[in-house]
C-alpha positions, -999 to +999 in steps of 0.1 A: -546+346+427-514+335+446-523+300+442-526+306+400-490+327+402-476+300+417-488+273+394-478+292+363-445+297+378-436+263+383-448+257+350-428+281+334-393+269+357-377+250+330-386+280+302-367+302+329-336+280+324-336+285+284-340+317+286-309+320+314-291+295+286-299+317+255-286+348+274-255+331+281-250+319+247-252+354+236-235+371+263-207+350+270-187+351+233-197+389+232-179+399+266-149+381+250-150+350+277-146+326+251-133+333+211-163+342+190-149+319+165-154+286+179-190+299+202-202+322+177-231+345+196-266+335+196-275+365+177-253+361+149-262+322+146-298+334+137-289+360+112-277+331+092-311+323+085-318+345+061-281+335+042-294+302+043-325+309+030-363+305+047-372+280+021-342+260+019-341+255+055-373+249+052-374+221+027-341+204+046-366+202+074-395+188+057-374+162+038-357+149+069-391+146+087-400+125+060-373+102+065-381+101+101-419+092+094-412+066+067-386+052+086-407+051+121-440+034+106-419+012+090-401+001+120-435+002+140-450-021+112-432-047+114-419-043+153-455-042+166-472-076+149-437-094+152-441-086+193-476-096+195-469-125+181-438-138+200-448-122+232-486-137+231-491-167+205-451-180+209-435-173+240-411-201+235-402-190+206-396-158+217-375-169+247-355-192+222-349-159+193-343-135+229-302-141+224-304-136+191-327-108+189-301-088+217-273-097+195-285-081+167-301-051+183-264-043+197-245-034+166-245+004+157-264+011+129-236+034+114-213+001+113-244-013+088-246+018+068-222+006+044-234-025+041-270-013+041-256+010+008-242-020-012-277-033-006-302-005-013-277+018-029-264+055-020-298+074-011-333+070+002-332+035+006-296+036+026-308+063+050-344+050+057-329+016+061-306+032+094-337+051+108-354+015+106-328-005+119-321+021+149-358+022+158-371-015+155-355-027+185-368-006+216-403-009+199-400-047+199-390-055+226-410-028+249-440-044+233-429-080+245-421-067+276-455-050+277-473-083+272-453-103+293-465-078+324-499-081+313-519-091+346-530-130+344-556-123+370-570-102+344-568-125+313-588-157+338-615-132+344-619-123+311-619-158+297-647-167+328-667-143+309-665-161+277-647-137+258-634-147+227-591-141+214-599-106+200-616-093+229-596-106+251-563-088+234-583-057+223-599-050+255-571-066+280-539-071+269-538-042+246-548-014+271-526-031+300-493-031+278-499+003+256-477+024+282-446+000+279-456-001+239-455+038+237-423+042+259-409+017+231-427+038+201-409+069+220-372+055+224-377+044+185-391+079+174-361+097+195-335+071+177-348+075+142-344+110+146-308+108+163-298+082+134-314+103+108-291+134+114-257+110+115-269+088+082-280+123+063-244+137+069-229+104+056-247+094+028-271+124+015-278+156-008-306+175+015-319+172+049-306+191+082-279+166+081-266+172+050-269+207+061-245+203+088-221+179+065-216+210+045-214+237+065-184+217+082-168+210+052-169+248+047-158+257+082-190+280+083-196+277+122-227+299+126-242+278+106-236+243+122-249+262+153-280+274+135-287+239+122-279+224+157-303+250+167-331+240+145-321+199+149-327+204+189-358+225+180-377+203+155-365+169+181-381+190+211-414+193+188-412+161+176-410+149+213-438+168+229-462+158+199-456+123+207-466+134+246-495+147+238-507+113+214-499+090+246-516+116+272-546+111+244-541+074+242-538+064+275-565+087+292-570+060+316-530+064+331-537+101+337-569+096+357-556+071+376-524+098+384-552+125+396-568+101+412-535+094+435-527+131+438 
């Protein structure tokens, strides 16, 4: 029984430390420590909700994840073969595009966004094209960095047992470099989102971003808070969905951590 307690309660340690965080939020601008204006208590931010509205805030959500999902296959369409490709089939190649390739994955996406609007135009296109600049890069090159730490070892025996290009990749290189892959996918799925928020408040008429846009422009702090709120909530779900895909993926990773434990 003692053992189970204790489990649970180191499980339950980081909850502790949002509930200690909420009761601060609420506490501290109600005691008068700090002006209510500027930290407006916890308990007011969520009785904006209903000023808001359930299904407007609702449909801001839902819009803005469909940016983020549009945006992130995209980006995982074309990051994904591109990678295979250089990483496996042209390695020089790769190694000769690597400058270029850093160059280009070093300029802020927000510097783009007006260009990116002459282009595709004030809307959609704009905003999806920032989520799919922002996210291409760590997916691309995690999944060349994947391959290229593929084991050789396990490519010769393979190839000593006459397997052929496809099951070689599908049943070798792909299983071996799916961690660094998924850490790629992960950074890209936590930029998209990141990106999404800043293009929607520059260049939008719904989303949480445009949310926060205007509730700034009418100096309506609860309400930045609340949509703060919902932006940290939504990224923590989006997060810990993307956990449990890899734990499912790459079963093999957790046995092997039980195994050592």
């Amino acid at each position: 029984m003692n053992r189970v307690l204790s489990s649970l309660h180191r499980r339950l340690a980081s909850v502790y430390l949002l509930i200690v965080f909420f009761a601060l939020w609420q506490i501290v601008p109600s005691a008068g420590f700090v002006n209510a204006t500027y930290l407006t208590p916890l308990f007011r931010v969520i009785r904006e909700i209903p000023i808001v509205g359930y299904f407007n805030l609702a449909t801001d959500v839902l819009i803005s994840l469909k940016r983020v999902a549009i945006g992130f296959l995209i980006s995982t369409a074309a990051a994904l073969p591109l990678g295979f490709v250089l990483a496996g089939a042209l390695p020089k190649l790769a190694k000769f595009l690597n400058p270029l390739l850093l160059f280009l994955s070093q300029i802020p996406p927000f510097i783009l966004f007006p260009v990116f609007v002459i282009i595709f135009g004030v809307g959609e296109s704009g905003i999806v094209t920032v989520i799919i600049w922002s996210a291409v890069w760590p997916i691309l090159f995690n999944t060349i960095s994947g391959i290229n730490m593929v084991d050789p070892l396990l490519v010769k025996c393979a190839r000593s047992m006459c397997a052929d290009k496809l099951t070689i990749f599908l049943e070798v290189v792909l299983p071996s470099s799916l961690p660094s892959i998924m850490t790629g996918m992960r950074s890209g799925l936590t930029l998209c989102f990141l990106m999404l928020i800043g293009a929607e408040t520059m260049g939008a008429n719904s989303g949480m971003g445009w949310e926060i846009n205007m509730a700034q422009r009418m100096a309506v702090i609860p309400r930045i808070y609340l949509m703060a709120l919902i932006v940290a909530v939504v990224g923590l779900a989006i997060n810990y969905l993307f956990e449990w895909i890899e734990r499912t993926l790459i079963t093999w990773k957790e046995a092997e951590r039980d195994a050592l434990a």
